[in-house]
C-alpha positions, 0 to 999 in steps of 0.5 A: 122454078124459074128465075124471076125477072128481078134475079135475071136483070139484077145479077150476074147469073152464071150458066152452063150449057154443052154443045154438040161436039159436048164442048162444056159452055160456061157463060157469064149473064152480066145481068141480061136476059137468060135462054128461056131453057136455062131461065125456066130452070134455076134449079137445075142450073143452080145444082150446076153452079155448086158442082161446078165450084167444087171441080178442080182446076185441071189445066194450067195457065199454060193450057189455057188461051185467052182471046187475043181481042179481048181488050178490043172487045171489053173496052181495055187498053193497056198501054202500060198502065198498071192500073187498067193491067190490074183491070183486065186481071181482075176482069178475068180471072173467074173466066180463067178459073172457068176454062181451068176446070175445062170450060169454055167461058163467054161473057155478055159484050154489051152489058149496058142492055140487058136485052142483047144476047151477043157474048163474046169468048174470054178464055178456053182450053188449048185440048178439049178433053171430052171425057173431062166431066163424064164423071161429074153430077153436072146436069148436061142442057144440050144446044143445037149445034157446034159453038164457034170458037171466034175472038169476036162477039157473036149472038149466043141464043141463035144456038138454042131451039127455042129462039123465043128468047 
């Protein structure tokens, strides 16, 4: 099965690919279109989503590091204000919780169109471990190349064969 265009465009899906290098690639849709390869399986990428959620968190706040331009990128300054700290707290602790159980995890950038792919990365951890999720029922989509670990936002799907997305 697929998933539908109103579940696409209506929720914030969460996605999981590898990488070349087996990197685990958690991303967030913000409600934008999905990579044909993952929109075309939700059940496949819905059996992830409940593996997942049952992995525990292996690194510590000390072993993860969160993008240094993040509040460039997303839009929130601190400037001393508890308020927008809380913001950026709550913002990212799914992608905190993510890059504890190994993963590198991206979110949308420009979630007012639900059309664009660019994403950018949140979080991830200092120490990949490969052999991480050997053990787990993850079922593994592969993209075609070695994911860029950069601090700003690029176009995810240019990583995927079928660019037809």
């Amino acid at each position: 099965m697929a998933y539908s265009e109103i579940e696409m465009f209506t929720n914030d899906i969460d996605w999981f690919v590898f990488d070349i290098d087996s990197k685990p690639i958690h991303v967030a849709s913000a409600g934008g279109v999905l990579p044909n390869a993952i929109k075309e399986n939700n059940i496949m990428n819905e059996h992830n989503i409940e593996v997942i959620s049952t992995l525990p968190e292996v690194y510590s706040d000390n072993d993860i590091i969160i993008n240094p331009r993040l509040r460039d990128i997303i839009g929130i300054y601190l400037d001393s204000n508890i308020f927008e700290e809380l913001a950026l707290r709550n913002y990212i602790s799914s992608f905190l919780l993510m890059a504890k159980r190994g993963f590198y995890s991206f979110d949308k950038t420009k979630i007012e169109d639900s059309n664009d792919t660019h994403y950018h990365l949140v979080a991830y951890p200092k120490h990949f471990d490969s052999n991480l999720l050997n053990d787990s029922k993850i079922e593994r989509y592969k993209i075609s190349g070695r994911l860029p670990i950069w601090n700003f936002p690029f176009n995810l799907f240019d990583f995927f064969e079928d660019r037809n997305n």
